[in-house]
Backbone as CSV, one residue per row, in Angstrom:
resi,resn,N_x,N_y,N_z,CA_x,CA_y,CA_z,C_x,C_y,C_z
1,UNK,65.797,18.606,-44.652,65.316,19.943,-44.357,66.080,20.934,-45.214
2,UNK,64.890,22.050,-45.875,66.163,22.985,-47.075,65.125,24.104,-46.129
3,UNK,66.053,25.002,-46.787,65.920,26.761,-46.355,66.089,27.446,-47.083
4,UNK,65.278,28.419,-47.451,65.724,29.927,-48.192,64.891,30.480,-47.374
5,UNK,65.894,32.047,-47.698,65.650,33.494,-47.240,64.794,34.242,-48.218
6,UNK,64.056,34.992,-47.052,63.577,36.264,-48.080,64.059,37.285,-48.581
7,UNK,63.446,38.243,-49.950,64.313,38.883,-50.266,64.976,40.067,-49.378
8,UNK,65.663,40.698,-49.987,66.706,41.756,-49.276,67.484,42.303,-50.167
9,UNK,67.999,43.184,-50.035,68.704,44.580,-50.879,67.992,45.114,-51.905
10,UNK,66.929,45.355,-51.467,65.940,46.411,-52.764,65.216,45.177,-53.702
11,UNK,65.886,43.705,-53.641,64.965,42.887,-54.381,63.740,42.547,-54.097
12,UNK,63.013,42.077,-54.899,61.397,42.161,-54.540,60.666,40.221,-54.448
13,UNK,62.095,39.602,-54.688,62.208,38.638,-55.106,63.772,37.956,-54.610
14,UNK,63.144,36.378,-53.654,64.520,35.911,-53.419,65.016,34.462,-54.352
15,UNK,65.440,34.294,-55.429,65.223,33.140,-55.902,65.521,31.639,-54.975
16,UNK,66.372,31.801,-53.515,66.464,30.911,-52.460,65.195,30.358,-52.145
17,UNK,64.062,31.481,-51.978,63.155,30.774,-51.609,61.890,30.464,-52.598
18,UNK,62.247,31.175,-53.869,61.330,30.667,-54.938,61.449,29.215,-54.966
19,UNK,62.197,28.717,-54.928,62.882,27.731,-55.244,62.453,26.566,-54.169
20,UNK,62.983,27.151,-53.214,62.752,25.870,-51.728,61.380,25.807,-51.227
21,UNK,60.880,27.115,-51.995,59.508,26.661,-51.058,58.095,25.785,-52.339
22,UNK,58.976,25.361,-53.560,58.230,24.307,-54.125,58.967,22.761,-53.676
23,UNK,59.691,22.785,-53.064,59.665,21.499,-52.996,59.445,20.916,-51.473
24,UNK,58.412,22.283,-50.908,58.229,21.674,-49.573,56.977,20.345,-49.950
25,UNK,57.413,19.180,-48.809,56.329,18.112,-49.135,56.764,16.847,-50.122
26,UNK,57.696,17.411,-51.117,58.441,16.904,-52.076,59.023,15.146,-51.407
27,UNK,58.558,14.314,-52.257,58.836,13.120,-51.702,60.049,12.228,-53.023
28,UNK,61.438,12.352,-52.497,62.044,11.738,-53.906,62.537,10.388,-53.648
29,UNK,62.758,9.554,-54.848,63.584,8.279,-54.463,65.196,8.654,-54.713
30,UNK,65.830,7.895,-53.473,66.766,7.592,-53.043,67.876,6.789,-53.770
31,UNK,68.722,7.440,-54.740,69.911,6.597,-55.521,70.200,5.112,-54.424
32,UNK,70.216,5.101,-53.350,71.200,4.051,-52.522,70.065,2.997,-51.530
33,UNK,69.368,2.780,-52.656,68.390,1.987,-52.134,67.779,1.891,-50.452
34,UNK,68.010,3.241,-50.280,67.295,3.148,-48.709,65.983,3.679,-48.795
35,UNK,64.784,3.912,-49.454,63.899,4.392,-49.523,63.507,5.418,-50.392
36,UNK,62.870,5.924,-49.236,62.041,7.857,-50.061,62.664,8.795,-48.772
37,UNK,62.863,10.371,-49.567,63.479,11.154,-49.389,62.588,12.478,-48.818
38,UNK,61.837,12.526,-48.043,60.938,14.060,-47.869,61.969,14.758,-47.277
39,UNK,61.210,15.747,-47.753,61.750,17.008,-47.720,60.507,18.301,-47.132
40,UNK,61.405,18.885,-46.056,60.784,19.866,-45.551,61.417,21.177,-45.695
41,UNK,60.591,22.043,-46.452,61.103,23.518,-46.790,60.389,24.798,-45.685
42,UNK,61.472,25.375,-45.384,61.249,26.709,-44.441,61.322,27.898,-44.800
43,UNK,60.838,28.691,-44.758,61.778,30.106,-45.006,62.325,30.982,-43.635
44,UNK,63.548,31.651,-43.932,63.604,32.154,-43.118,64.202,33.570,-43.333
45,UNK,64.568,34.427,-41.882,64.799,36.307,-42.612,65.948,36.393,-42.821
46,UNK,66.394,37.396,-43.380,67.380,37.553,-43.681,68.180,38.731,-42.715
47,UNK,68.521,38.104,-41.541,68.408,38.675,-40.407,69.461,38.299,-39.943
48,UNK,70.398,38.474,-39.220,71.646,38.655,-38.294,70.838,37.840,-37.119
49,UNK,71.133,36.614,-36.628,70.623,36.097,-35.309,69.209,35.040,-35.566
50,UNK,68.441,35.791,-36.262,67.013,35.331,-35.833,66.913,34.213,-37.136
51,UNK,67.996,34.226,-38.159,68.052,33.017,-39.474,68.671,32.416,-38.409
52,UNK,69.373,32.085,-37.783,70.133,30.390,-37.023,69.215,30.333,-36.007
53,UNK,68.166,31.476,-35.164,66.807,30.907,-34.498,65.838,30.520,-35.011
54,UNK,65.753,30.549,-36.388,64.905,29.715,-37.353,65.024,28.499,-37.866
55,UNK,66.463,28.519,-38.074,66.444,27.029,-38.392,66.843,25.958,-37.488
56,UNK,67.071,26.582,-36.216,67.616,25.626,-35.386,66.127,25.090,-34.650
57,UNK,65.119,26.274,-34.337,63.717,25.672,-34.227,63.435,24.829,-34.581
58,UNK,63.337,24.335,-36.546,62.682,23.853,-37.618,63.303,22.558,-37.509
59,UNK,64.850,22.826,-36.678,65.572,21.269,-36.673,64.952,20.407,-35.383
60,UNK,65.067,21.053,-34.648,64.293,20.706,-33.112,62.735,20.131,-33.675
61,UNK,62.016,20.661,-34.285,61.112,19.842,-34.515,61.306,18.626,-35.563
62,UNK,61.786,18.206,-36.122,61.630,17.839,-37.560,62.898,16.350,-37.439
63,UNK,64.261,17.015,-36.484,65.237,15.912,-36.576,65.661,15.400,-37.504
64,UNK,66.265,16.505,-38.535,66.764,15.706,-40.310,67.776,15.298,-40.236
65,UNK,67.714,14.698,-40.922,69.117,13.635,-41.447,70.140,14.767,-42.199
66,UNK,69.727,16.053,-42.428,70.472,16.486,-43.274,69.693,17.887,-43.222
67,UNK,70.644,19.126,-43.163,70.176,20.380,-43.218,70.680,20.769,-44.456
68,UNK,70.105,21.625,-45.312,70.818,22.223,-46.546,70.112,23.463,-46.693
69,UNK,70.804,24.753,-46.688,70.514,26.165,-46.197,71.093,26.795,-47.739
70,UNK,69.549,27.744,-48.198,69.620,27.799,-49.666,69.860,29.389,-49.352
71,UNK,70.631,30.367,-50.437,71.173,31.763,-50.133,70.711,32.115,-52.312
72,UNK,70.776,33.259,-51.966,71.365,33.951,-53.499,72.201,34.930,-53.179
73,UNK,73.278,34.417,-54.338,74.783,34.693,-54.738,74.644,36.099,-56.182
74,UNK,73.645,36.868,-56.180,74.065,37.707,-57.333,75.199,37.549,-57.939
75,UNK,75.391,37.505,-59.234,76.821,37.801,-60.131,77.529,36.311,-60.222
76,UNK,76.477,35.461,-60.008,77.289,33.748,-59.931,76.329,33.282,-61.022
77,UNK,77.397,32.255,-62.173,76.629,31.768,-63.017,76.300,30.120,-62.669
78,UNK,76.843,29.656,-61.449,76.486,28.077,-61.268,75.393,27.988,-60.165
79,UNK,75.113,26.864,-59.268,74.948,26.708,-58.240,75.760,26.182,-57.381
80,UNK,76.259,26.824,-56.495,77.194,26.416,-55.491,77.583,26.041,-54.610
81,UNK,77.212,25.197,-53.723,77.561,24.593,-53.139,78.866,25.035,-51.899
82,UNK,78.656,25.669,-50.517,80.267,26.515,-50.477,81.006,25.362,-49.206
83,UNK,82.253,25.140,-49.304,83.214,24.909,-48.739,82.747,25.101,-47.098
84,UNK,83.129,26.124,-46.881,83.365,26.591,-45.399,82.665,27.838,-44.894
85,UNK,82.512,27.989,-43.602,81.756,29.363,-42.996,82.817,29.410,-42.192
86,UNK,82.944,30.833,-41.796,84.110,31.437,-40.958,83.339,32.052,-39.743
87,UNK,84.047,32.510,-39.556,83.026,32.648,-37.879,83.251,34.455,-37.880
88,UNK,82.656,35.061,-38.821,82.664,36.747,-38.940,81.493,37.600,-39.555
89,UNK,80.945,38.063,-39.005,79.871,39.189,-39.924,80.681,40.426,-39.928
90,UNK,80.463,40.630,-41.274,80.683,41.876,-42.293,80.149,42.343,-42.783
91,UNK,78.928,43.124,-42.254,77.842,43.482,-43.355,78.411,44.680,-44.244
92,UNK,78.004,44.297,-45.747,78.414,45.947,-46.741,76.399,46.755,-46.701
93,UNK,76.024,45.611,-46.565,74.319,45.966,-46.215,73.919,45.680,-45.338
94,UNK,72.896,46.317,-44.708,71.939,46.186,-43.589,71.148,44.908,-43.856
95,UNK,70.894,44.492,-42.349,69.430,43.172,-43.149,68.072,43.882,-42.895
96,UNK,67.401,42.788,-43.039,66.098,43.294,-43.232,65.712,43.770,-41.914
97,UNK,66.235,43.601,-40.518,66.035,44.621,-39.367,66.372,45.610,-39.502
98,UNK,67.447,45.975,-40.010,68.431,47.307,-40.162,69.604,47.223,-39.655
99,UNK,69.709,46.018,-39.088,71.360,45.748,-38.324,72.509,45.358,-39.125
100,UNK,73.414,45.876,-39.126,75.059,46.297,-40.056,76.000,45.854,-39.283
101,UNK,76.305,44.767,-38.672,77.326,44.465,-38.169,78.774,44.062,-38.620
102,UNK,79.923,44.406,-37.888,81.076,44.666,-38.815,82.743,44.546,-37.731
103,UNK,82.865,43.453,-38.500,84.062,42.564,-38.201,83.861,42.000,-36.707
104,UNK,82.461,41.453,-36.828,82.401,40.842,-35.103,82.110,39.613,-35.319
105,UNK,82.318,38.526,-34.189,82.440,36.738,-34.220,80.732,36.749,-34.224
106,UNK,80.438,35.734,-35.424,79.258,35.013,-34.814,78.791,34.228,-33.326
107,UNK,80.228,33.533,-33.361,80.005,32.683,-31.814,81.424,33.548,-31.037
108,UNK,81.758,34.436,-29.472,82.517,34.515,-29.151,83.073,33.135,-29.072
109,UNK,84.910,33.586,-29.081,85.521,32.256,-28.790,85.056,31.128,-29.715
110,UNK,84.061,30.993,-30.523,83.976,29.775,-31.562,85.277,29.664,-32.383
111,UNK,84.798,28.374,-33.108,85.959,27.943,-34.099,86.019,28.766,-35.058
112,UNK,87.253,28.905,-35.325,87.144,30.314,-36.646,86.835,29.587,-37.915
113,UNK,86.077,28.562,-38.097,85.862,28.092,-39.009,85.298,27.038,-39.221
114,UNK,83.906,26.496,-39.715,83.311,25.150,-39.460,83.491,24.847,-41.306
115,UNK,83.735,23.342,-41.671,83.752,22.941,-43.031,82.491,22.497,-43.385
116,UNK,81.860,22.591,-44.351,80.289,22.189,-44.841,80.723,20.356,-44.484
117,UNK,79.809,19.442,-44.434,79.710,18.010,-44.343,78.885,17.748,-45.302
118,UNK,78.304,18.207,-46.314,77.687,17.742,-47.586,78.524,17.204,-48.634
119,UNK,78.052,16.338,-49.545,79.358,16.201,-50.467,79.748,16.559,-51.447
120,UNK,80.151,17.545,-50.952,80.384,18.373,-52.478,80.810,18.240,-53.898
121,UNK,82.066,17.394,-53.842,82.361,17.198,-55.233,81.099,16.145,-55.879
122,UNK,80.469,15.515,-54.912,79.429,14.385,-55.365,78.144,15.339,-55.878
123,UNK,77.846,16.197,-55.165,76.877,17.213,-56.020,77.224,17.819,-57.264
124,UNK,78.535,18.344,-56.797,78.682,19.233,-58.160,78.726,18.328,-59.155
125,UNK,79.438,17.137,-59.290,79.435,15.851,-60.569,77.988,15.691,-60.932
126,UNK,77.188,15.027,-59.876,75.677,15.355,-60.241,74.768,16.407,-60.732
127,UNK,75.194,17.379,-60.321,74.943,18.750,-60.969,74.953,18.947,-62.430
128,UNK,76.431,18.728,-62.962,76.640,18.545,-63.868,76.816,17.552,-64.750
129,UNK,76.342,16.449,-64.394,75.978,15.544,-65.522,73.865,15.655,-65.451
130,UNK,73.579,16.167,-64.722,72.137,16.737,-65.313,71.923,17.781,-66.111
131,UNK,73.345,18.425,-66.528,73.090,19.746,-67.368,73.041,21.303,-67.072
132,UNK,73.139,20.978,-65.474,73.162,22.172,-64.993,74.433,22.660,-63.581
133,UNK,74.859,24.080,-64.611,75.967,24.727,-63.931,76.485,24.488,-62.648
134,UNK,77.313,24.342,-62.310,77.591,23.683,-61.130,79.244,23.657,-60.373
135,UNK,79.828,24.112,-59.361,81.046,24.409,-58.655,81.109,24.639,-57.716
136,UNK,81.561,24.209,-56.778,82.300,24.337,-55.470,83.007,25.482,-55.100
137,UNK,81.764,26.173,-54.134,82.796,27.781,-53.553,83.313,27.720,-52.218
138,UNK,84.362,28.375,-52.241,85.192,28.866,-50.917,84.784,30.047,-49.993
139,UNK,84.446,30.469,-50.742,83.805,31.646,-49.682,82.240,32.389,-49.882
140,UNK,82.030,32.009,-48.748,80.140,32.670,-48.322,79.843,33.671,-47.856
141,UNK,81.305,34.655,-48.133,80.839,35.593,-47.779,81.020,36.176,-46.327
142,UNK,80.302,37.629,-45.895,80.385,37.591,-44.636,79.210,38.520,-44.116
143,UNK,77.808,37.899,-45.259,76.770,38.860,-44.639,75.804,37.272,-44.166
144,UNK,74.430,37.889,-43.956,73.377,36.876,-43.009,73.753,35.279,-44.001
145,UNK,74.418,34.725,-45.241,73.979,33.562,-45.726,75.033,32.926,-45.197
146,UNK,76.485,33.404,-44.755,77.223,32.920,-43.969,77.135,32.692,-42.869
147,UNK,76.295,33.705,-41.955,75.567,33.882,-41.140,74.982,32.148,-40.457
148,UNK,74.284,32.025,-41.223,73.422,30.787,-40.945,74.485,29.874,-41.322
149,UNK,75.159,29.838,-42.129,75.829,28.581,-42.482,77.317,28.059,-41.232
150,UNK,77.613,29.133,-40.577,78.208,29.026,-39.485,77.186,28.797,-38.228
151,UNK,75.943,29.516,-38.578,75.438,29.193,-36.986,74.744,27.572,-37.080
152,UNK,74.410,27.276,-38.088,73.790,25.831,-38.468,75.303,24.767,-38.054
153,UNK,76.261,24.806,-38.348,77.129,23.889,-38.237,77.887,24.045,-36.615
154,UNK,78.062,25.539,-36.019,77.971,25.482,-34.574,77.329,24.478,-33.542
155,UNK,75.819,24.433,-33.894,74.766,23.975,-33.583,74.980,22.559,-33.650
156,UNK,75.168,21.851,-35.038,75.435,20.552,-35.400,76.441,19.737,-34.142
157,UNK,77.307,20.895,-34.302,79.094,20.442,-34.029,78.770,20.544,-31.916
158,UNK,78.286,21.411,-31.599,77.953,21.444,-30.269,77.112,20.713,-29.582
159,UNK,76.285,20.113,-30.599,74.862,19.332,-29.846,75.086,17.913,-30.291
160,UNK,76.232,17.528,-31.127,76.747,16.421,-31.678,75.683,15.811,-32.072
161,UNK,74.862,16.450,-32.975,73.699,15.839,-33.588,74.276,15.267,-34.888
162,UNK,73.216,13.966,-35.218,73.281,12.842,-36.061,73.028,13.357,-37.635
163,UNK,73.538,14.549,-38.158,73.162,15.263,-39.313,74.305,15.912,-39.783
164,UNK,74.160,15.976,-41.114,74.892,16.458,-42.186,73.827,17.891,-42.473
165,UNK,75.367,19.181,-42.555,74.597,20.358,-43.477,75.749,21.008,-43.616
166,UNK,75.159,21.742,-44.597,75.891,22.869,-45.304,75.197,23.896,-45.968
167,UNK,75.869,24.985,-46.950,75.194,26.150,-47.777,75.174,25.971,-49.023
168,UNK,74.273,26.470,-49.441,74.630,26.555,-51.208,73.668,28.037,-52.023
169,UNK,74.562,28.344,-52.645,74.045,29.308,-53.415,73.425,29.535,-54.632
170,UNK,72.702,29.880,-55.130,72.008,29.833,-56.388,72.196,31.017,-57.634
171,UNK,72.080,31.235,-58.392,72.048,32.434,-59.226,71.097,33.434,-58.899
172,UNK,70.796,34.761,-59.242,69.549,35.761,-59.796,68.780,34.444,-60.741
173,UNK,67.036,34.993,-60.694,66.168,34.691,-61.470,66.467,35.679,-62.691
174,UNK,65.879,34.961,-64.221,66.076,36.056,-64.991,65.143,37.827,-64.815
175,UNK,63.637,37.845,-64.162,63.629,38.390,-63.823,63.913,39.735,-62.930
176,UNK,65.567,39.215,-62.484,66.209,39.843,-61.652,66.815,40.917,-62.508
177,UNK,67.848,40.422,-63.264,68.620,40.780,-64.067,68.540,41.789,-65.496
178,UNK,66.727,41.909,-65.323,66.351,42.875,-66.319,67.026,44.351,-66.599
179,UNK,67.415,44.966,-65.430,68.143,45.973,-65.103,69.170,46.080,-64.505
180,UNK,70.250,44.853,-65.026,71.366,44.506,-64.099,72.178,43.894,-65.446
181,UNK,73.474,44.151,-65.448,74.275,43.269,-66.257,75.010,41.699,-65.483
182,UNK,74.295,40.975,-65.331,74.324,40.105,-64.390,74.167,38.413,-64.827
183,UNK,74.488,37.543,-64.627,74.033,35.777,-65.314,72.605,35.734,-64.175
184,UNK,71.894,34.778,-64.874,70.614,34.444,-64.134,70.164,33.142,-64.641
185,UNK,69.859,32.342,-63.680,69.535,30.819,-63.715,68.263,30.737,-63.496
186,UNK,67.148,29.760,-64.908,65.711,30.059,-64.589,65.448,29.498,-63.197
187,UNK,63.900,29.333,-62.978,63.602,28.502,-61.338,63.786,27.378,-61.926
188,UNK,62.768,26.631,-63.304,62.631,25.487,-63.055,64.090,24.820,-62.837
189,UNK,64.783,25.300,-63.627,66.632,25.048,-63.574,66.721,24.437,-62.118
190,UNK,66.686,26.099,-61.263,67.366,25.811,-59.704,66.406,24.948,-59.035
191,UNK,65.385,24.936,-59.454,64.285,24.209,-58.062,64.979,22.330,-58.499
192,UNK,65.281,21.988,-59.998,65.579,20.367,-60.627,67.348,20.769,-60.111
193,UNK,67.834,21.627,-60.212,69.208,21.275,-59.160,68.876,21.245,-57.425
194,UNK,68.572,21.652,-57.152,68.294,21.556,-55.823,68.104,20.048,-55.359
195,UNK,66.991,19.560,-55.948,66.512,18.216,-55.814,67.307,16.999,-56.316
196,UNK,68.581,17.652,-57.427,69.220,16.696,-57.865,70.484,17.006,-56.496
197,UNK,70.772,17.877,-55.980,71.597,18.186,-55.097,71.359,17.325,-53.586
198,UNK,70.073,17.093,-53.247,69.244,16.641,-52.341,69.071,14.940,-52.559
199,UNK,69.145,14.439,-53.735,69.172,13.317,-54.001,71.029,12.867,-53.703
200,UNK,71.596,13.414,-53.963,73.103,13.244,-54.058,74.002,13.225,-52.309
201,UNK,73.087,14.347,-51.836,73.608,13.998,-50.233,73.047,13.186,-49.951
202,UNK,71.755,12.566,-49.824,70.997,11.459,-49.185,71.476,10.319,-50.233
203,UNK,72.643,9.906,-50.525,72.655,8.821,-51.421,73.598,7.559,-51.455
204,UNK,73.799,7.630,-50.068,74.357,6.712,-49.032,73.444,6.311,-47.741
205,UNK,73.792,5.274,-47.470,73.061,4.633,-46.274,73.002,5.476,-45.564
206,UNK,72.347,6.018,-44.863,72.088,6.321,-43.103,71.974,5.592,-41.936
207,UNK,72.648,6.197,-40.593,72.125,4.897,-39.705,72.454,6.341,-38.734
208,UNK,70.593,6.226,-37.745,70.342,7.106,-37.110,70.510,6.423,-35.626
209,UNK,70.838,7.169,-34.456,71.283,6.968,-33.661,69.877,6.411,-32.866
């Protein structure tokens, strides 16, 4: 299961979900000889609350082996892959409701910190031996893409469900960047990392409960 958001901050365009929403349906083979790989793409808002009631829905139906929650990172030249979610909203912008929340817990009393379970250095190596930009980030921030990436692993970690997830970030489209001094990664680029990213977590056995 992948995710991107719609756009937000004056963009007219989210490359998260340019991106995720071609490879909904997407059927790949599996490095580790366990089969084929579908993939189900969602979108969701870019919203304080109602992105971790979106994807926690989409999980409830669907039961993946693996959540991977797609964001754009303006001003980043790789795809990234991030470390950890902290348990804080900081908005410097409003979301697309209009809600600005600022220095408050996603979960009262939660863990001040959940670690992604994807494998990161195994993506980023894969990443980059396909040719495309690729690094491991530490911080997601503290508006809605952290947002989800703490409320997705809450969820995981509380319901002790049989799944791996994490966040990852993408560049601006070049379209973006027309009026911006900014790096920008084409789609076809991000949509063939994504899938090479998606091949790389699913690339060990599974054994579902």
């Amino acid at each position: 299961m992948i995710t991107g958001f719609d756009p937000f901050g004056g963009e007219t365009v989210n490359p998260a979900w340019e991106a995720v929403s071609r490879l909904d349906g997407r059927v790949l083979e599996s490095t580790a000889g366990t089969g084929t790989i579908q993939i189900v793409a969602k979108s969701i808002p870019t919203v304080f609350g109602k992105s971790v009631d979106a994807v926690v829905a989409v999980m409830d139906v669907e039961n993946p082996n693996a959540v991977i929650c797609v964001g754009q990172a303006g001003g980043r030249f790789h795809i990234t892959p991030e470390r950890v979610a902290i348990n804080v909203d900081d908005a410097r912008i409003p979301d697309n409701d209009g809600n600005q929340p600022m220095d408050a817990p996603i979960v009262a009393d939660g863990p001040a910190a959940y670690w992604s379970t994807l494998p990161l250095k195994r993506i980023v190596n894969a990443l980059m031996d396909a040719g495309i930009p690729s690094s491991v980030s530490n911080s997601a921030g503290t508006y809605v893409c952290n947002h989800v990436f703490y409320g997705l692993m809450h969820h995981i970690q509380t319901n002790r469900l049989n799944a791996v997830g994490g966040f990852v970030h993408v560049p601006f489209l070049p379209e973006q960047v027309v009026d911006k001094s900014a790096p920008s990664m084409s789609l076809d680029m991000i949509v063939r990392g994504l899938e090479t990213l998606i091949i790389a977590t699913m690339s060990e056995p599974w054994q579902r409960d």
